[in-house]
C-alpha positions as CSV (number, residue, x, y, z in Angstrom):
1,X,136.4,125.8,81.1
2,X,136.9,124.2,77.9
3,X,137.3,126.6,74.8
4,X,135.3,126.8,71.3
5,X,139.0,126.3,70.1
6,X,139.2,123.2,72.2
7,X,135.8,122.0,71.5
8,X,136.1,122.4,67.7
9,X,139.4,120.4,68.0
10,X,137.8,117.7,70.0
11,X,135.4,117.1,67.1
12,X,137.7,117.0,64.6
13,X,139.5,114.3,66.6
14,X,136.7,112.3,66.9
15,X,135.7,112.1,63.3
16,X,138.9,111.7,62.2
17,X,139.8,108.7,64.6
18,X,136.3,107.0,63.6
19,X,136.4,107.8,60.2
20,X,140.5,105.7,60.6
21,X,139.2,103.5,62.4
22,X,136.2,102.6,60.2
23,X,138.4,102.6,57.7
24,X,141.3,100.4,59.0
25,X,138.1,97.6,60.1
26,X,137.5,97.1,57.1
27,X,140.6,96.8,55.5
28,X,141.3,93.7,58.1
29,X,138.1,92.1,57.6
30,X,138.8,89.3,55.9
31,X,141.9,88.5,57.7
32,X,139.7,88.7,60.9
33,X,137.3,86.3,60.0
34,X,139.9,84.2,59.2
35,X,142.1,84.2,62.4
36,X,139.5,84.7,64.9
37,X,137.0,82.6,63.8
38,X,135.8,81.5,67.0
39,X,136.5,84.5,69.3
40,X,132.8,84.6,70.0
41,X,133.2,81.9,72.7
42,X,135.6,83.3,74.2
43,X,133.8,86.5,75.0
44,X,131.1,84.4,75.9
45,X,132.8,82.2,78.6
46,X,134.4,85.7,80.0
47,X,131.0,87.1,80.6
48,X,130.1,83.8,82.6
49,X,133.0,83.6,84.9
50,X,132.4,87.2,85.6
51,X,128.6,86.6,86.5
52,X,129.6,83.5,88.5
53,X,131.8,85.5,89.9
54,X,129.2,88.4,91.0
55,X,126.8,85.9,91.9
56,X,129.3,84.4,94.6
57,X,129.9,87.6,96.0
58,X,126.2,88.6,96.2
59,X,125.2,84.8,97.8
60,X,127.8,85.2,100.4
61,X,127.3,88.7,101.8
């Protein structure tokens, strides 16, 4: 079983890593935007070829 010691660690983690992590975002924002402009796309054509891909499998079982 997991502790309360464990458990109250665990949460601190988790806050601290979001609150970093929120923190680092937002610090590389504008260099984001500027090197991945069009990134969009490419998550785009990823979730087609993995639908084409699952609709292949499902059309020849």
């Amino acid at each position: 079983m997991i502790s309360t010691g464990q458990l109250i660690f665990a949460l601190c983690f988790v806050v601290a890593f979001v609150i970093v992590m929120i923190f680092s975002y937002r610090k590389d924002k504008r260099l984001h935007k500027k090197h991945y402009k069009n990134s969009f796309w490419i998550l785009v054509g990823f979730l087609v070829f993995v639908g084409a891909l699952l609709l292949i499998k499902w059309y020849l079982k």
